[in-house]
C-alpha positions in Angstrom: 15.4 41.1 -45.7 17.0 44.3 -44.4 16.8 46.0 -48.2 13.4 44.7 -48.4 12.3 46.2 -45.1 13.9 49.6 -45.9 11.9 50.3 -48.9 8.9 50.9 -46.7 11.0 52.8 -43.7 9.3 56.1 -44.3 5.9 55.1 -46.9 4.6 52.1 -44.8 6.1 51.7 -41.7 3.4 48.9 -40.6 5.1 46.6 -43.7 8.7 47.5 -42.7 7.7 46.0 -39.3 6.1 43.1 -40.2 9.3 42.5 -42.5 11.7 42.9 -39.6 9.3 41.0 -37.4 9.4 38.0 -40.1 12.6 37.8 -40.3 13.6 37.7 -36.2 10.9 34.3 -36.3 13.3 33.0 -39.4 16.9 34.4 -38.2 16.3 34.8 -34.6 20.3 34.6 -34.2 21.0 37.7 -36.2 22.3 40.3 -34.6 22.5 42.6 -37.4 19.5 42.2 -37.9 18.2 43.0 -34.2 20.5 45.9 -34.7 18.8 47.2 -37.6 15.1 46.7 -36.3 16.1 48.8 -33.4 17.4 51.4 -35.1 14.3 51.5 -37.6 12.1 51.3 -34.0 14.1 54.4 -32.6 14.2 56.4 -35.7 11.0 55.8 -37.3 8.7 54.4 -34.7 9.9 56.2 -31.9 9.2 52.2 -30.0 12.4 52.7 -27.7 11.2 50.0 -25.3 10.8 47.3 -28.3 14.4 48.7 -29.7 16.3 48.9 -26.0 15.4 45.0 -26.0 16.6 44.7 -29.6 19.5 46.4 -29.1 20.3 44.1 -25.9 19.8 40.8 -27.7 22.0 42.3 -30.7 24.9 42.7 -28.0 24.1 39.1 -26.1 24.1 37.3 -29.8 27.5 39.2 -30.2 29.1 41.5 -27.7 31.9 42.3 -29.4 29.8 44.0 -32.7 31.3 48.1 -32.6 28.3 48.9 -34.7 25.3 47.7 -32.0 27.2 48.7 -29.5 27.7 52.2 -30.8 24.2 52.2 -32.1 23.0 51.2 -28.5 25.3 54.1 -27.1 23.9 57.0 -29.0 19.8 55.3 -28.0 20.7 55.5 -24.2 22.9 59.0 -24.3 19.3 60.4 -26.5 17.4 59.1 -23.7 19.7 61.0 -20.9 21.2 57.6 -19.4 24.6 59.1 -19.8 26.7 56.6 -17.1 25.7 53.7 -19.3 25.8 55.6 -22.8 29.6 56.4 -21.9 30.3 53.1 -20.9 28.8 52.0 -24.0 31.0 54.3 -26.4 34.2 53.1 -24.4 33.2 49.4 -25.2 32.7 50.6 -28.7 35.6 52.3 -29.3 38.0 49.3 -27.7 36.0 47.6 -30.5 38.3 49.7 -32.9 35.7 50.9 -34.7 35.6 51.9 -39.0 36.3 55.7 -39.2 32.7 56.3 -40.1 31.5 54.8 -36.8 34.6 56.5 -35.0 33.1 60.0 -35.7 30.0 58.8 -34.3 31.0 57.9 -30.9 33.6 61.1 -31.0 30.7 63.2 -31.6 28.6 61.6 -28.3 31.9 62.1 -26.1 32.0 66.0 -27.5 28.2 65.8 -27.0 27.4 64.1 -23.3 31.2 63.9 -22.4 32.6 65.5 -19.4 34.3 69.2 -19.9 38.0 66.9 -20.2 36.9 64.3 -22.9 34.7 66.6 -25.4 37.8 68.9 -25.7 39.9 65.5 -26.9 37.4 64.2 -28.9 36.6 67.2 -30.5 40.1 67.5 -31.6 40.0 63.8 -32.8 36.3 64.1 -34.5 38.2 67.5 -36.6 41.0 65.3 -37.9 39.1 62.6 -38.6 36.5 65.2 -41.1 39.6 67.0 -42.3 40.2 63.4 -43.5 36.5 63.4 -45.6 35.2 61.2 -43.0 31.5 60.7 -42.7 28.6 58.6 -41.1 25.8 59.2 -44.3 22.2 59.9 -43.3 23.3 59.0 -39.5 20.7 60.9 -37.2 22.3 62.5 -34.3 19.1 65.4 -34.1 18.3 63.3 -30.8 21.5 63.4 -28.8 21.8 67.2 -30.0 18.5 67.9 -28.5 19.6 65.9 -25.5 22.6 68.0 -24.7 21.5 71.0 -25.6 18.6 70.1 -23.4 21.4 69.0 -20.5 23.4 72.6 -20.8 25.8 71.9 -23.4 27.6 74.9 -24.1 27.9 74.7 -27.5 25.0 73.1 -28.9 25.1 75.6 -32.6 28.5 73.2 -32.9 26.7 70.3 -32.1 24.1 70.7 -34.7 26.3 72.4 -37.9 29.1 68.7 -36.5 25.8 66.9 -36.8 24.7 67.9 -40.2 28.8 67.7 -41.3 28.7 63.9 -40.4 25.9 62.9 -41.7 26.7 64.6 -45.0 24.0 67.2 -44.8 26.1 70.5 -45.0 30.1 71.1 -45.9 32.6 71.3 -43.7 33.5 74.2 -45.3 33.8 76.9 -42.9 33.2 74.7 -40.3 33.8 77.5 -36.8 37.7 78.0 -36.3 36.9 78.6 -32.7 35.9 75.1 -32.1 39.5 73.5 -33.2 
C-alpha cells in the first residue's frame, strides 16, 4: 500500500490519497501506516489538521513507535508548539531511537532547544555525521524556517545541517566554528 501510494506522492497527489485513505478503511490498526499518511499530508498536502489527527492515532495504536513519535515532534516544533515538540523528542529519544532518526531529533533540540541543550546536541548530531550518519530525503526546510523565524542564532547552520542530513550536500567543510 505504502509503495503503491508513493508512486503518486508528487504526479497525483489526489491518487496517493485515495490510496492511503483505502488502506486506513482495510488496516485501520496500522500505525505505520497513519504515520506515513501524515507525513505525506504535512509534506505534500500541507493538510496538518488531517495529519495532527493521524499522527495521534499512530501514537494511541502504539505509543512506544520512536519513528511517529519523532515524526509527530518535528510537525508540532514546524508549527511553533515548542513545549509539546520538546516533550515529544524526549519521549522519542527514551525510545532509543536508529541513528538515522537520532540525528533527526538532535537536529530539533540544536534547532528549537534551549541555549543549554542545542550546544549538547550539536556536539552529539557532529559525532553522529562524522560517523556517515544520515536521515535520506528527510525534510527539515520547515523547522529551519521555524527557527530561523523564532531568532535562532544560527540559522545558515541550520540549513547547510539540514541539507547534510538529508544527504543533499557533503559534510565536507561543514563550519569549524559550529563544533
Amino acid at each position: 500500500m505504502e509503495l503503491e501510494a508513493s508512486r503518486f506522492r508528487e504526479s497525483d497527489p489526489s491518487k496517493a490519497s485515495a490510496i492511503y485513505e483505502r488502506g486506513l478503511k482495510n488496516f485501520p490498526d496500522s500505525h505505520e501506516l497513519h504515520n506515513n499518511y501524515a507525513n505525506f499530508l504535512t509534506d505534500v498536502r500541507k493538510d496538518h489538521d488531517r495529519a495532527e489527527e493521524l499522527y495521534q492515532r499512530a501514537l494511541e495504536l502504539d505509543p512506544d513507535d520512536a519513528v511517529a513519535t519523532g515524526n509527530y515532534a518535528g510537525f508540532v516544533l514546524a508549527l511553533g508548539r515548542t513545549a509539546l515538540g520538546m516533550e515529544l523528542v524526549s519521549r522519542a529519544m527514551a525510545l532509543h531511537p536508529p541513528d538515522p532518526l537520532r540525528v533527526e531529533l538532535l537536529f530539533y533540540v540544536y534547532a528549537h532547544g534551549t541555549p543549554a541543550d542545542r550546544a549538547q546536541a550539536l556536539g552529539e548530531l557532529h559525532a553522529l555525521l562524522d560517523k556517515g550518519v544520515r536521515s535520506p530525503g528527510w525534510d527539515l526546510s520547515a523547522n529551519v524556517a521555524r527557527a530561523a523565524e523564532d531568532g535562532h542564532e544560527n540559522p545558515g547552520l541550520l540549513r547547510e545541517l539540514a541539507a547534510i542530513i538529508a544527504e543533499e550536500a557533503s559534510s565536507t567543510g561543514l563550519n569549524e566554528s559550529s563544533r
